[in-house]
CHARMM-style PDB file with segment names, atoms N, HN, CA, C and O in Angstrom:
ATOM      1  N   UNK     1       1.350 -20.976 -16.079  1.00  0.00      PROA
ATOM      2  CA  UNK     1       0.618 -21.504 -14.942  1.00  0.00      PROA
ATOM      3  C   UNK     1       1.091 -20.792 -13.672  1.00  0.00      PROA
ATOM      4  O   UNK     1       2.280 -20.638 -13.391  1.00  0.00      PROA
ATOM      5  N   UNK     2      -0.020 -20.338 -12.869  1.00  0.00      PROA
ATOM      6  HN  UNK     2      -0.985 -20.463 -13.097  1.00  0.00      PROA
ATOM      7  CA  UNK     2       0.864 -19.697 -11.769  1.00  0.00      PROA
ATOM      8  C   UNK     2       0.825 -20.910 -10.220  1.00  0.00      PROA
ATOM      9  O   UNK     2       0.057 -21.733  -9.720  1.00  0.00      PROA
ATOM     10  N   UNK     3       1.799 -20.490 -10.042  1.00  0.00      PROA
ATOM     11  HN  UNK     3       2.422 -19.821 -10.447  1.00  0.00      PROA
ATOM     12  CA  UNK     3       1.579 -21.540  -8.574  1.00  0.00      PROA
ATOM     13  C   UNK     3       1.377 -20.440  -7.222  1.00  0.00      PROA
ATOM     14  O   UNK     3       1.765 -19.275  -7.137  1.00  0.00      PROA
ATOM     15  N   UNK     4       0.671 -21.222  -6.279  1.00  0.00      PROA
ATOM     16  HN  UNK     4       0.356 -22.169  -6.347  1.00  0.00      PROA
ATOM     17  CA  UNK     4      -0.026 -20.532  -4.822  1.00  0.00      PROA
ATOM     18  C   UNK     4       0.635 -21.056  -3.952  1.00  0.00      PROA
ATOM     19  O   UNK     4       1.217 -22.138  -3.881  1.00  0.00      PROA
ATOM     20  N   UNK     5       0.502 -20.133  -3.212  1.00  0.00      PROA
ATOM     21  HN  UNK     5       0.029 -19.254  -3.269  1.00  0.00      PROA
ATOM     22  CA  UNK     5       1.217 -20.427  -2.048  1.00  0.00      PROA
ATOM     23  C   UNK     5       0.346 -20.266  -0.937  1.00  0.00      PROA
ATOM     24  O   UNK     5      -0.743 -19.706  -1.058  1.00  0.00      PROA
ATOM     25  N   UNK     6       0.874 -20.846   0.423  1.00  0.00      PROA
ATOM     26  HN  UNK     6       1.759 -21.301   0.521  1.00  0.00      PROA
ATOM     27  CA  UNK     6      -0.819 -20.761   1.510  1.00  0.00      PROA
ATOM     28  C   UNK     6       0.148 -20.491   2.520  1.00  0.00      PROA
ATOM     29  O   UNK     6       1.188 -21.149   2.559  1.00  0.00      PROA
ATOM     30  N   UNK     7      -0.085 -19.624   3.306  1.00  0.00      PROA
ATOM     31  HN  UNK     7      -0.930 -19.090   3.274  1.00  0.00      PROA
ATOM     32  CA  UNK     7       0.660 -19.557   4.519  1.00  0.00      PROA
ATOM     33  C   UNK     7      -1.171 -19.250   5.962  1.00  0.00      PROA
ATOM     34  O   UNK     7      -2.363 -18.951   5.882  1.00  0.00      PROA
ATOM     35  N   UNK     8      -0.097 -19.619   7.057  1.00  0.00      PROA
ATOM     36  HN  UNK     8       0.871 -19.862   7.122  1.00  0.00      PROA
ATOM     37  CA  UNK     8      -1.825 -19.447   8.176  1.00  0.00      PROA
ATOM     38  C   UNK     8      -1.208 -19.014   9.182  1.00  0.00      PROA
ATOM     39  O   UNK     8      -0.195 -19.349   9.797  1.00  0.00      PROA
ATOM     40  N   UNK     9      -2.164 -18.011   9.281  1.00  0.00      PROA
ATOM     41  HN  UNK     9      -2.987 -17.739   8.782  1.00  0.00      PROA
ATOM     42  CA  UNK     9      -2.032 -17.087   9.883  1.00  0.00      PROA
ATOM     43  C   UNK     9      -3.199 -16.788  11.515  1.00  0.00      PROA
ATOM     44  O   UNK     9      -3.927 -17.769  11.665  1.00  0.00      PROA
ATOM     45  N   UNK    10      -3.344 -16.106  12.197  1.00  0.00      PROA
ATOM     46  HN  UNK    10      -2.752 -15.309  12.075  1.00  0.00      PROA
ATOM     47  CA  UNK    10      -4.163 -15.877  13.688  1.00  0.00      PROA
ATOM     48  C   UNK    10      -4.539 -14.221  13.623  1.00  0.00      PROA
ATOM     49  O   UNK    10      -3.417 -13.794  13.895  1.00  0.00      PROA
ATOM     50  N   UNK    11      -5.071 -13.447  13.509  1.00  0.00      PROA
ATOM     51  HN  UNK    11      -5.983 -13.795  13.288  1.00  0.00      PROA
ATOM     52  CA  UNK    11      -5.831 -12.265  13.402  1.00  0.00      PROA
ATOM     53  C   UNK    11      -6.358 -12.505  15.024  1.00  0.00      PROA
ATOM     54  O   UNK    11      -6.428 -13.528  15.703  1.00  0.00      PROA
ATOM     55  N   UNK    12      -6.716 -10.973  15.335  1.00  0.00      PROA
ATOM     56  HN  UNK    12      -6.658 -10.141  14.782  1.00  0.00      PROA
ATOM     57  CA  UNK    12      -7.327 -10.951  16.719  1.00  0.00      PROA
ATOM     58  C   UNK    12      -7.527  -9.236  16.708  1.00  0.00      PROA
ATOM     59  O   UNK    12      -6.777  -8.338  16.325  1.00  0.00      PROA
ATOM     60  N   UNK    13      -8.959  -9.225  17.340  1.00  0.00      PROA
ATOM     61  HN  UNK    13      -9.567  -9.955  17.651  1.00  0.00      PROA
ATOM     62  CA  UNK    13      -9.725  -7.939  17.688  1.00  0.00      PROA
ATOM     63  C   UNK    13     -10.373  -8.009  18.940  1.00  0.00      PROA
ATOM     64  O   UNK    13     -10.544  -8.987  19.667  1.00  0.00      PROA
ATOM     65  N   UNK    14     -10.720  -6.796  19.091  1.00  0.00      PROA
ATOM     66  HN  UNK    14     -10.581  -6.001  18.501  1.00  0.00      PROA
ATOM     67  CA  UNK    14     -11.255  -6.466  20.584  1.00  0.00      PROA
ATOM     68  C   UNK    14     -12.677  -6.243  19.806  1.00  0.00      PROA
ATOM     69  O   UNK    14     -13.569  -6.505  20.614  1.00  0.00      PROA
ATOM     70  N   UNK    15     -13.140  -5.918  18.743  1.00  0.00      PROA
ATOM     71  HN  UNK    15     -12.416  -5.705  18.087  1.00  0.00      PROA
ATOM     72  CA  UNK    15     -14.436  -5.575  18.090  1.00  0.00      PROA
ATOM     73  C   UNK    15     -15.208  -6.818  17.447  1.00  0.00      PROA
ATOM     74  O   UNK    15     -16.379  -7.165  17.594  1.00  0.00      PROA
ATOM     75  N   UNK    16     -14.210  -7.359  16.712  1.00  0.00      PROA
ATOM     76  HN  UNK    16     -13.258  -7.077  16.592  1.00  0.00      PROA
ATOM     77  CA  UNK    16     -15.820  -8.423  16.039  1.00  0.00      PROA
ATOM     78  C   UNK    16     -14.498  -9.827  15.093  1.00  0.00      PROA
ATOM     79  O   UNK    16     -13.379  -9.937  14.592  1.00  0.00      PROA
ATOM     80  N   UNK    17     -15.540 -10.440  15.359  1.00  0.00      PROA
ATOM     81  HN  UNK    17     -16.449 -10.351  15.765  1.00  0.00      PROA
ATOM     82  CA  UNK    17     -14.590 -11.451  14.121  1.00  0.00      PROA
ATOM     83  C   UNK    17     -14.185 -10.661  12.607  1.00  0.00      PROA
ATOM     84  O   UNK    17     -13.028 -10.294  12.406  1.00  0.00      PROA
ATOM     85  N   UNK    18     -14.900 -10.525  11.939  1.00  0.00      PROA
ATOM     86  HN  UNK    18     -15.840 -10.823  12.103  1.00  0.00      PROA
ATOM     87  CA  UNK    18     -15.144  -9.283  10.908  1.00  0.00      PROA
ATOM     88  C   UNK    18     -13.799  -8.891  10.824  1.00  0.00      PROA
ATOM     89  O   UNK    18     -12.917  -9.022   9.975  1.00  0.00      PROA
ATOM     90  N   UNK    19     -13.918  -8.141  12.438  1.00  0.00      PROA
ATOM     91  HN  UNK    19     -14.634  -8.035  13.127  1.00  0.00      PROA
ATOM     92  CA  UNK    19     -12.655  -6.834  12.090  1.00  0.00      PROA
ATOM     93  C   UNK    19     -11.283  -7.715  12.222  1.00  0.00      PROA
ATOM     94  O   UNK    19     -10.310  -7.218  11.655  1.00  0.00      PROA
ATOM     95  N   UNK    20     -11.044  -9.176  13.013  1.00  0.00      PROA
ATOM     96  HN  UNK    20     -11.835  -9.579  13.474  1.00  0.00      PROA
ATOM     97  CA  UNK    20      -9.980  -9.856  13.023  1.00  0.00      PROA
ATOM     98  C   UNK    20      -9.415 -10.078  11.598  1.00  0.00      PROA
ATOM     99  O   UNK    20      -8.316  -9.694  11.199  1.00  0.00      PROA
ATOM    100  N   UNK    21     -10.247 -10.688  10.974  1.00  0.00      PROA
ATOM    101  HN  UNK    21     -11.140 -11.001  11.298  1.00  0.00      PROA
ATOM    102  CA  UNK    21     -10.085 -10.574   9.362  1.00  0.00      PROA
ATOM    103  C   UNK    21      -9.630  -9.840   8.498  1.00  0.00      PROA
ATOM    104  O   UNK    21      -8.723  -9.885   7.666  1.00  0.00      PROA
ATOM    105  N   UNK    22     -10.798  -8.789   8.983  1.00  0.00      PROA
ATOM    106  HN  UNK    22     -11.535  -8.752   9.658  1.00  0.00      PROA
ATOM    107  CA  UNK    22     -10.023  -7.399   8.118  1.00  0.00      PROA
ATOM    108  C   UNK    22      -8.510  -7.100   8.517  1.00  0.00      PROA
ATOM    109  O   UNK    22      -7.804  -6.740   7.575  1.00  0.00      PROA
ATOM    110  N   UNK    23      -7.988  -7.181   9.588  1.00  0.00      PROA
ATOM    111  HN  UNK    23      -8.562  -7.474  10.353  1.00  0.00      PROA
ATOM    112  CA  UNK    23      -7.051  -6.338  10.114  1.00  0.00      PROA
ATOM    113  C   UNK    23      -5.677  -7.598  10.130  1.00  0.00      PROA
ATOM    114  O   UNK    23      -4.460  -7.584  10.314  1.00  0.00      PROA
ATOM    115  N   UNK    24      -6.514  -8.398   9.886  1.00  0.00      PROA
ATOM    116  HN  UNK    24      -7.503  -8.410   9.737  1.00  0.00      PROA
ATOM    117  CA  UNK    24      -4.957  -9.560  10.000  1.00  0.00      PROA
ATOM    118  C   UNK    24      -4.792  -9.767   8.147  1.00  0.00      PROA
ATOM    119  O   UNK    24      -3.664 -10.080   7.768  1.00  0.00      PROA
ATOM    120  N   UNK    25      -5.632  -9.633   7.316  1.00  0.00      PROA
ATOM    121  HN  UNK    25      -6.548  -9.379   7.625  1.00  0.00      PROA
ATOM    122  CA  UNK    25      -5.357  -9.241   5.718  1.00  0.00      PROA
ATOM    123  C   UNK    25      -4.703  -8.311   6.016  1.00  0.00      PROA
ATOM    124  O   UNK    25      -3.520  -8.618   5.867  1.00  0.00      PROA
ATOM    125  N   UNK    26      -4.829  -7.161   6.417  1.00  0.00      PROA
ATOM    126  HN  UNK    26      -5.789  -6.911   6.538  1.00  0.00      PROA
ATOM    127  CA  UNK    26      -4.653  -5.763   6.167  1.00  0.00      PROA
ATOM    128  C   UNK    26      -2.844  -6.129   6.372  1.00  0.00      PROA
ATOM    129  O   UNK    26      -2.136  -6.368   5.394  1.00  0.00      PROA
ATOM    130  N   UNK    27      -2.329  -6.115   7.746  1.00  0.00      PROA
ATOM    131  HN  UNK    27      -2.904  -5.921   8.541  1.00  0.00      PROA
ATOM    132  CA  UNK    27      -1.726  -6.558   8.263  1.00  0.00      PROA
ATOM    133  C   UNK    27      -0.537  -7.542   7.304  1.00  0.00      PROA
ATOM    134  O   UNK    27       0.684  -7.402   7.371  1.00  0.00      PROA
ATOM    135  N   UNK    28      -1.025  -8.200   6.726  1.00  0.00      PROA
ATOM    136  HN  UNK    28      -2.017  -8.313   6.671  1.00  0.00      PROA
ATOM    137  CA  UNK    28      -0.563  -9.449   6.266  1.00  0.00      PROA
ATOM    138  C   UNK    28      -0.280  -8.664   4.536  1.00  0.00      PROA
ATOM    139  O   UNK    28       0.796  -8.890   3.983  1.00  0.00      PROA
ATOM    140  N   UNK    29      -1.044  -8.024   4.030  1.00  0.00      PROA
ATOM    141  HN  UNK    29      -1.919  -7.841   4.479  1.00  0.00      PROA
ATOM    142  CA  UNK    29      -0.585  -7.347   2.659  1.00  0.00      PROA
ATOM    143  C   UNK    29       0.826  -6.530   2.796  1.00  0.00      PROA
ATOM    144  O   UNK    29       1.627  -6.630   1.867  1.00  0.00      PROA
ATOM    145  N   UNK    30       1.162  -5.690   3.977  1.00  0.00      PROA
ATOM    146  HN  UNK    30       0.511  -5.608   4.732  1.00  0.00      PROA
ATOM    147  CA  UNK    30       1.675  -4.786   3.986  1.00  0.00      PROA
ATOM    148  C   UNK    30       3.026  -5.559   3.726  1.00  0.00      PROA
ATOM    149  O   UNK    30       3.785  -4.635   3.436  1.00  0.00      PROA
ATOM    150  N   UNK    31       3.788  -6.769   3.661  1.00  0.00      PROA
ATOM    151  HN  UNK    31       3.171  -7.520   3.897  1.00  0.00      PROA
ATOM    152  CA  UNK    31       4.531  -7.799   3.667  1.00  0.00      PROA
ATOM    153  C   UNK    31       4.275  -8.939   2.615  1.00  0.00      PROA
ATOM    154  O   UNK    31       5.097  -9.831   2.823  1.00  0.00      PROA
ATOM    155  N   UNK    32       3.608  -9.185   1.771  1.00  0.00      PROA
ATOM    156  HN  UNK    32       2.940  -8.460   1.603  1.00  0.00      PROA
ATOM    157  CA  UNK    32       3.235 -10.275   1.424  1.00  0.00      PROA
ATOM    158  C   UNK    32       2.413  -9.384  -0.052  1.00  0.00      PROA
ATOM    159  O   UNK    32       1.445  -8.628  -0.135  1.00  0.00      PROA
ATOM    160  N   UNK    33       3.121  -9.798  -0.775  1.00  0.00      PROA
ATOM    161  HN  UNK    33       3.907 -10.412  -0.708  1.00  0.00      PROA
ATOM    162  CA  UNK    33       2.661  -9.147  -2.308  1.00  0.00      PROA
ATOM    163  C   UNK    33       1.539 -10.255  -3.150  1.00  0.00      PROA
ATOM    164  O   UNK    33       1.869 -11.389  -2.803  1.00  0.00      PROA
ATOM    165  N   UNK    34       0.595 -10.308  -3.919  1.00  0.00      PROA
ATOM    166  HN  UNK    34       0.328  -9.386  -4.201  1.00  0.00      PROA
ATOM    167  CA  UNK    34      -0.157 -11.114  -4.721  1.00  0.00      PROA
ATOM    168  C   UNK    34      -0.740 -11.582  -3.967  1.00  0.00      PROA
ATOM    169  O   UNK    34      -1.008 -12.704  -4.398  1.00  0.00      PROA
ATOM    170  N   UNK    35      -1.381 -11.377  -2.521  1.00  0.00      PROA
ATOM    171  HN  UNK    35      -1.163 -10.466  -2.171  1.00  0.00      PROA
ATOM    172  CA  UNK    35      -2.617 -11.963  -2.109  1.00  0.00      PROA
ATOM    173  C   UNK    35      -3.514 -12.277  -2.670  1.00  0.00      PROA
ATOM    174  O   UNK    35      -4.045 -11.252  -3.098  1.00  0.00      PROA
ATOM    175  N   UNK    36      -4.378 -13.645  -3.127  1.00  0.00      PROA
ATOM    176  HN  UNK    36      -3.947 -14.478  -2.780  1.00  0.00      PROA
ATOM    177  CA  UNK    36      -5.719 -13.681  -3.918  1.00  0.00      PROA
ATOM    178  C   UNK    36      -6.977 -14.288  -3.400  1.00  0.00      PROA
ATOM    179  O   UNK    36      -8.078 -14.159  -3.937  1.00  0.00      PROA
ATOM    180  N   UNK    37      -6.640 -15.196  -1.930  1.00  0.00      PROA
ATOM    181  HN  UNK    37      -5.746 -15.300  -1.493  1.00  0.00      PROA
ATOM    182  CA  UNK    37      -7.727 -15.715  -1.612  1.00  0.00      PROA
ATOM    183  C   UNK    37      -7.453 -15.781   0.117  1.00  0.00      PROA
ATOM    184  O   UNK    37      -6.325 -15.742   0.608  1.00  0.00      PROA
ATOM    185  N   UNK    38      -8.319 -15.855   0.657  1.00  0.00      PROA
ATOM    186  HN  UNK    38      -9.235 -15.887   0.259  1.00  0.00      PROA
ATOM    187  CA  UNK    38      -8.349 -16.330   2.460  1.00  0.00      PROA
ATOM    188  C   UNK    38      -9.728 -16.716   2.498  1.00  0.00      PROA
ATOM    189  O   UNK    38     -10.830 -16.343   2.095  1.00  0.00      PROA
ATOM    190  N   UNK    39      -8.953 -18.011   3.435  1.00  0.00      PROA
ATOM    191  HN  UNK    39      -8.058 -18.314   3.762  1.00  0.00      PROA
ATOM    192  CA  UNK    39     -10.130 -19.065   4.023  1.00  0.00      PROA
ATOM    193  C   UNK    39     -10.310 -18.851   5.726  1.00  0.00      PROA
ATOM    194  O   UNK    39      -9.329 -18.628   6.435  1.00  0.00      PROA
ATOM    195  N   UNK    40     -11.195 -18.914   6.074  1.00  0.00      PROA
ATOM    196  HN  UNK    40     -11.993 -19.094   5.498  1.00  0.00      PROA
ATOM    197  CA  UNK    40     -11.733 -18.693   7.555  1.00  0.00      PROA
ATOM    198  C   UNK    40     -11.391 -20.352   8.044  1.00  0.00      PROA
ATOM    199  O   UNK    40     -11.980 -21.353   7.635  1.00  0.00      PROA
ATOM    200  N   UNK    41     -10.491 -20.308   8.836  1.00  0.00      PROA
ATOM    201  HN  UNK    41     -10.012 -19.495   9.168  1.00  0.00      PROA
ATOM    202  CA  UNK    41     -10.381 -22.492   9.392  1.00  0.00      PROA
ATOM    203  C   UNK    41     -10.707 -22.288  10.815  1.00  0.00      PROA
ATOM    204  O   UNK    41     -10.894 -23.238  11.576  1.00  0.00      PROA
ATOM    205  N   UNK    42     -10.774 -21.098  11.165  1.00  0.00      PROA
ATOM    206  HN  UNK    42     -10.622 -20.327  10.548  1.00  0.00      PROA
ATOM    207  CA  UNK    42     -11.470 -21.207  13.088  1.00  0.00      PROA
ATOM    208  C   UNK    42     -11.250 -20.278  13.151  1.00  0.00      PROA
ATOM    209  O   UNK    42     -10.390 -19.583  12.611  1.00  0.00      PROA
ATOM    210  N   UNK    43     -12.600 -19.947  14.378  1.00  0.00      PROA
ATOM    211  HN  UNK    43     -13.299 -20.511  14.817  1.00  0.00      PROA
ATOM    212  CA  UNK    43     -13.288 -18.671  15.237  1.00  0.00      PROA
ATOM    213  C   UNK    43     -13.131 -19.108  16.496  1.00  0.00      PROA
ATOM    214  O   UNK    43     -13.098 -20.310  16.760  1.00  0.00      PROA
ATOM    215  N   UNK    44     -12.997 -17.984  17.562  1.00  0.00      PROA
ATOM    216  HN  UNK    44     -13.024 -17.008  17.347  1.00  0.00      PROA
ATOM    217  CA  UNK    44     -12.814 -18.243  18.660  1.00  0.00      PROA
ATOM    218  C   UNK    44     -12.843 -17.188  19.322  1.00  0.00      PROA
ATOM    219  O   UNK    44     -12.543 -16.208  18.641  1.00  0.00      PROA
ATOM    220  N   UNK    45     -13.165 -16.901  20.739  1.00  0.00      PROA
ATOM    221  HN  UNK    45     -13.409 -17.697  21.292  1.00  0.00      PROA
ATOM    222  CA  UNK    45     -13.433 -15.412  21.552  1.00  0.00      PROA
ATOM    223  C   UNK    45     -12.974 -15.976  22.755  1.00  0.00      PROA
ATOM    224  O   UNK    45     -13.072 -17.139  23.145  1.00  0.00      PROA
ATOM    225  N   UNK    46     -12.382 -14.850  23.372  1.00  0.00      PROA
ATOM    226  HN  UNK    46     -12.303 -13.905  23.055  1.00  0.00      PROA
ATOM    227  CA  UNK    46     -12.064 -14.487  25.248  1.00  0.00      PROA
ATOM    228  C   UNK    46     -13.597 -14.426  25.626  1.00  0.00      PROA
ATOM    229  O   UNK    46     -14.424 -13.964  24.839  1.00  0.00      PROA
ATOM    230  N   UNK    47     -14.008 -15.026  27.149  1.00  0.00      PROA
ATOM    231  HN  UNK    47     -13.336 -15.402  27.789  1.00  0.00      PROA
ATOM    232  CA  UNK    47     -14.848 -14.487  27.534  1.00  0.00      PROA
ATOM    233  C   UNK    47     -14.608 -13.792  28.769  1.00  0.00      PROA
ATOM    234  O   UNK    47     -14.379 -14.643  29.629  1.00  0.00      PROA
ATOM    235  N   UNK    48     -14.558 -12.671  29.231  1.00  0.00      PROA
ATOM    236  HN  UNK    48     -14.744 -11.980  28.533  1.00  0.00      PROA
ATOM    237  CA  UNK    48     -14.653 -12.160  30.377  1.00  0.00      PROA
ATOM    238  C   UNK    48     -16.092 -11.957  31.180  1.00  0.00      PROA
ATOM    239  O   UNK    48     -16.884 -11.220  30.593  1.00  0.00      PROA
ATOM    240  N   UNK    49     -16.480 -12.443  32.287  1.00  0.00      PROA
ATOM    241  HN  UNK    49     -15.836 -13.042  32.764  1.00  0.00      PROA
ATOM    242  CA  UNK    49     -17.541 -11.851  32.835  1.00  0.00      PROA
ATOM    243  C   UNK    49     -18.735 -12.481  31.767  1.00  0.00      PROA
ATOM    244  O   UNK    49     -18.660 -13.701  31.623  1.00  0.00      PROA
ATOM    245  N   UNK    50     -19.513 -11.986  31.223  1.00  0.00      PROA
ATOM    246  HN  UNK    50     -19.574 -10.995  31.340  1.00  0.00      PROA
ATOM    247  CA  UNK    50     -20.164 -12.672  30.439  1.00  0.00      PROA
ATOM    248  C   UNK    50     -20.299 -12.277  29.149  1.00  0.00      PROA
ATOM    249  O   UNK    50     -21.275 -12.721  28.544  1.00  0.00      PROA
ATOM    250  N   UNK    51     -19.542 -11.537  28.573  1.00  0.00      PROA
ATOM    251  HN  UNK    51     -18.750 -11.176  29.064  1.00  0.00      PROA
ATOM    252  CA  UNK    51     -19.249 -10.560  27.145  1.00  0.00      PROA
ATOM    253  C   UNK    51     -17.869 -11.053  27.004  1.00  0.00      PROA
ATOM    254  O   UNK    51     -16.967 -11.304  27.803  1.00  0.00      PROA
ATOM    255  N   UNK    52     -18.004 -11.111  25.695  1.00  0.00      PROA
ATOM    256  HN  UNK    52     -18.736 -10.907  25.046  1.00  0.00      PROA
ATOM    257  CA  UNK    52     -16.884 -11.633  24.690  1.00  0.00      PROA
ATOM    258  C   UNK    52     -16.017 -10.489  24.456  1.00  0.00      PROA
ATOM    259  O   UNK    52     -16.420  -9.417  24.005  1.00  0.00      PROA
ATOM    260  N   UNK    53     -14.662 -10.782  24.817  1.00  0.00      PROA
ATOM    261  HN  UNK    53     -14.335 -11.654  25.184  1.00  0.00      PROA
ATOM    262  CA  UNK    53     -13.702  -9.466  24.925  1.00  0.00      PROA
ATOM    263  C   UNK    53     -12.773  -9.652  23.860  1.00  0.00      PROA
ATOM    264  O   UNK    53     -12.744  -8.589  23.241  1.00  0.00      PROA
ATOM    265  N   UNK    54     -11.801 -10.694  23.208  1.00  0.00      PROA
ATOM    266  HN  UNK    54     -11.825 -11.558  23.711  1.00  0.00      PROA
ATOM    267  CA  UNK    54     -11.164 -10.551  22.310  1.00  0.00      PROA
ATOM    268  C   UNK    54     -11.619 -11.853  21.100  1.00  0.00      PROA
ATOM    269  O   UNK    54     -12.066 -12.953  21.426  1.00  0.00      PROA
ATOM    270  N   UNK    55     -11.448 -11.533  20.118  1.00  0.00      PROA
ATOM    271  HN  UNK    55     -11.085 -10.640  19.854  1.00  0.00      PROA
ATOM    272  CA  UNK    55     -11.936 -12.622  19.096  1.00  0.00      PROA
ATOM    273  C   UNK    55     -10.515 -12.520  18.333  1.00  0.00      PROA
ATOM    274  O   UNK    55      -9.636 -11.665  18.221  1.00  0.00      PROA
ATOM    275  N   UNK    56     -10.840 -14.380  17.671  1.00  0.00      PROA
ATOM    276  HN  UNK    56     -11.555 -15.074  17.762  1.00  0.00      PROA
ATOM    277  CA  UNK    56      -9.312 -14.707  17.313  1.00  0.00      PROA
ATOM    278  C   UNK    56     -10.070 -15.282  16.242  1.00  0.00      PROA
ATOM    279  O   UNK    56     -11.237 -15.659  16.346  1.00  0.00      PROA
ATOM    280  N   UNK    57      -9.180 -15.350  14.937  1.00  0.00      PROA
ATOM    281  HN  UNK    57      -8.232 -15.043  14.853  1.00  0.00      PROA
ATOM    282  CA  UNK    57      -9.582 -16.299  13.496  1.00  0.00      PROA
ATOM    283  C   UNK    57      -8.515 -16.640  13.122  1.00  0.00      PROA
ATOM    284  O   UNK    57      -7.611 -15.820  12.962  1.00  0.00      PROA
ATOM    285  N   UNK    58      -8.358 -17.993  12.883  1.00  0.00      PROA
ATOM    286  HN  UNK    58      -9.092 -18.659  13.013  1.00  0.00      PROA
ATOM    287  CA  UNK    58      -7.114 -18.457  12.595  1.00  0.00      PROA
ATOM    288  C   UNK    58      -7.388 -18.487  10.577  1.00  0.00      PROA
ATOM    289  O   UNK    58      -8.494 -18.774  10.119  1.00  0.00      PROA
ATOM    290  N   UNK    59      -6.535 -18.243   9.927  1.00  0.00      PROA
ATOM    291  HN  UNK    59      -5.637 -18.010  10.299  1.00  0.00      PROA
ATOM    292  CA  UNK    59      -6.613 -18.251   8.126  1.00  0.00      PROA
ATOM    293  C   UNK    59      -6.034 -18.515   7.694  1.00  0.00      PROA
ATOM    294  O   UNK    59      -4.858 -18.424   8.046  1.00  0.00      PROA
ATOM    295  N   UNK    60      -6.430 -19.060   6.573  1.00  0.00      PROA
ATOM    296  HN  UNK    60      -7.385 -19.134   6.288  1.00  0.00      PROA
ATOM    297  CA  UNK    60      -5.495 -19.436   5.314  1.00  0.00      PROA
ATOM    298  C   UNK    60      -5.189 -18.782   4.308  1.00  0.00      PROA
ATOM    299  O   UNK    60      -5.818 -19.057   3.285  1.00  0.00      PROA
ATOM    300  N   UNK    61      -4.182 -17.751   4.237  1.00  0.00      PROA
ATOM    301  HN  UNK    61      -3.671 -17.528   5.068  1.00  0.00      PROA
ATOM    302  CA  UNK    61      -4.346 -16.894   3.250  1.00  0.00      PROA
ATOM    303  C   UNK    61      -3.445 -17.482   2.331  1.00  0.00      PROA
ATOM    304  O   UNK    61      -2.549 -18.270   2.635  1.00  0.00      PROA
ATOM    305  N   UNK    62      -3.850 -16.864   0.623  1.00  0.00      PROA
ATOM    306  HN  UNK    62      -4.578 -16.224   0.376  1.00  0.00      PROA
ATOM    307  CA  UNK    62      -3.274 -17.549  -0.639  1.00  0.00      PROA
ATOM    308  C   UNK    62      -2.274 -16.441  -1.033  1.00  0.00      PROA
ATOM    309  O   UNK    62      -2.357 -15.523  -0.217  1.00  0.00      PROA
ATOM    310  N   UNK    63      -1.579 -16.259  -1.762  1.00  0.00      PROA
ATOM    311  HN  UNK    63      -1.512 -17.004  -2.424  1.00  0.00      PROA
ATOM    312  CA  UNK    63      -0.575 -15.674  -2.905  1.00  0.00      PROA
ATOM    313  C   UNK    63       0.024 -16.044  -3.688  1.00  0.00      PROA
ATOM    314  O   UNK    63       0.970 -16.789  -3.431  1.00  0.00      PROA
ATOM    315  N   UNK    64      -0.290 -15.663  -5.008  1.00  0.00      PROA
ATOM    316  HN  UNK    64      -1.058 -15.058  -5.217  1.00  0.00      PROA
ATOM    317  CA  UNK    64       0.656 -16.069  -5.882  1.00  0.00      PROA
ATOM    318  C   UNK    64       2.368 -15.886  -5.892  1.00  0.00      PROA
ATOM    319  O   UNK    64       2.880 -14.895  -5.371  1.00  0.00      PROA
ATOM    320  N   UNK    65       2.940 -16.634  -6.349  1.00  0.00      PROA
ATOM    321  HN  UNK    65       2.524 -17.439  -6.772  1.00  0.00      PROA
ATOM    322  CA  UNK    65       4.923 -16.524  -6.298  1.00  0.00      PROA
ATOM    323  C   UNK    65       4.638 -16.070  -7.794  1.00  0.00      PROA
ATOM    324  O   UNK    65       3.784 -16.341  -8.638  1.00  0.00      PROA
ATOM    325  N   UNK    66       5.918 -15.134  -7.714  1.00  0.00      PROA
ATOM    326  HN  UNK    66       6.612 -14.914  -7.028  1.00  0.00      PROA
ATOM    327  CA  UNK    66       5.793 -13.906  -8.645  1.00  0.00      PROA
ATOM    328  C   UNK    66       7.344 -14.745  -9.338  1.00  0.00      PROA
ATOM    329  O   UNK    66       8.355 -14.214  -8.878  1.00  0.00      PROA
ATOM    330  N   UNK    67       7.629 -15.858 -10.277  1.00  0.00      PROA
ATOM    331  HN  UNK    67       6.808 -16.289 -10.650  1.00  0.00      PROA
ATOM    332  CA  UNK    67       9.114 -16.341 -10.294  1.00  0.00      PROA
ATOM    333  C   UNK    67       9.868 -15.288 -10.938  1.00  0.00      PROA
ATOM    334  O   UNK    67      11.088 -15.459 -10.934  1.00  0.00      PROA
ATOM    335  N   UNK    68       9.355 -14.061 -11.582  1.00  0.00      PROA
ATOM    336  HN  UNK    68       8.365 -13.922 -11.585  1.00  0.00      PROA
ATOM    337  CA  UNK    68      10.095 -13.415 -12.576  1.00  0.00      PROA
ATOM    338  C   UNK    68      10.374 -11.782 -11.908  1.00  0.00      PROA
ATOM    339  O   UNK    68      10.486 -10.720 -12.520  1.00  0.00      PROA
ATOM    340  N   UNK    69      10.430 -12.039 -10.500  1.00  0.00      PROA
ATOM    341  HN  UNK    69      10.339 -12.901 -10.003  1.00  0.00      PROA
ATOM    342  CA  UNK    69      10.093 -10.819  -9.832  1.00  0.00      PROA
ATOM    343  C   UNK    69      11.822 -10.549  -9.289  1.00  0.00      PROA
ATOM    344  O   UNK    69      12.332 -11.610  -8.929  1.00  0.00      PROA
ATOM    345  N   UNK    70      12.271  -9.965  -9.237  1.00  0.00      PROA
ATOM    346  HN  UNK    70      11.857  -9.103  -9.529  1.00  0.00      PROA
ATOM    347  CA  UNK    70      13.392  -9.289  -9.383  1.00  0.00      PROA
ATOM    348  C   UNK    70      13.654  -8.579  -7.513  1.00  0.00      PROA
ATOM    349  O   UNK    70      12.823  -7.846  -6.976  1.00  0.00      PROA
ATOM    350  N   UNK    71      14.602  -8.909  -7.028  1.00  0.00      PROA
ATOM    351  HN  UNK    71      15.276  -9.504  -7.465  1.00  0.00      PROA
ATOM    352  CA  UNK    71      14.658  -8.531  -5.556  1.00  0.00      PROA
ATOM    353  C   UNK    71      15.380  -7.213  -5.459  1.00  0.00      PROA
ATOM    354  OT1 UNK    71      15.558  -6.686  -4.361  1.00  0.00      PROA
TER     355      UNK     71
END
């Protein structure tokens, strides 16, 4: 049986929600081994002037614990 683990996390782009996502996974693999799932729990943007300047997504990302994994 494997067990999950959830840690949450905040992503943020100057381009799109999209890319907050992409880049806070991205981000978040480079540290964090057996990623298998992320949940979107809130969207949110800067507004400057009347255009949306930074976008934020707060997530729930999953990973499996590896118990037989050797440090």
């Amino acid at each position: 049986m494997a067990t999950q683990k959830h840690l949450l996390i905040t992503g943020s782009s100057t381009v799109s929600w999209k890319d907050a996502i992409v880049q806070a996974v991205s981000e978040a693999s480079k540290t964090i081994d057996y990623l298998t799932n992320v949940k979107i729990l809130d969207q949110r943007a800067t507004i400057s002037g009347k255009k949306l300047t930074e976008f934020f997504v707060d997530l729930d990302l999953s990973f499996t614990i590896d118990r037989e994994r050797e440090d």
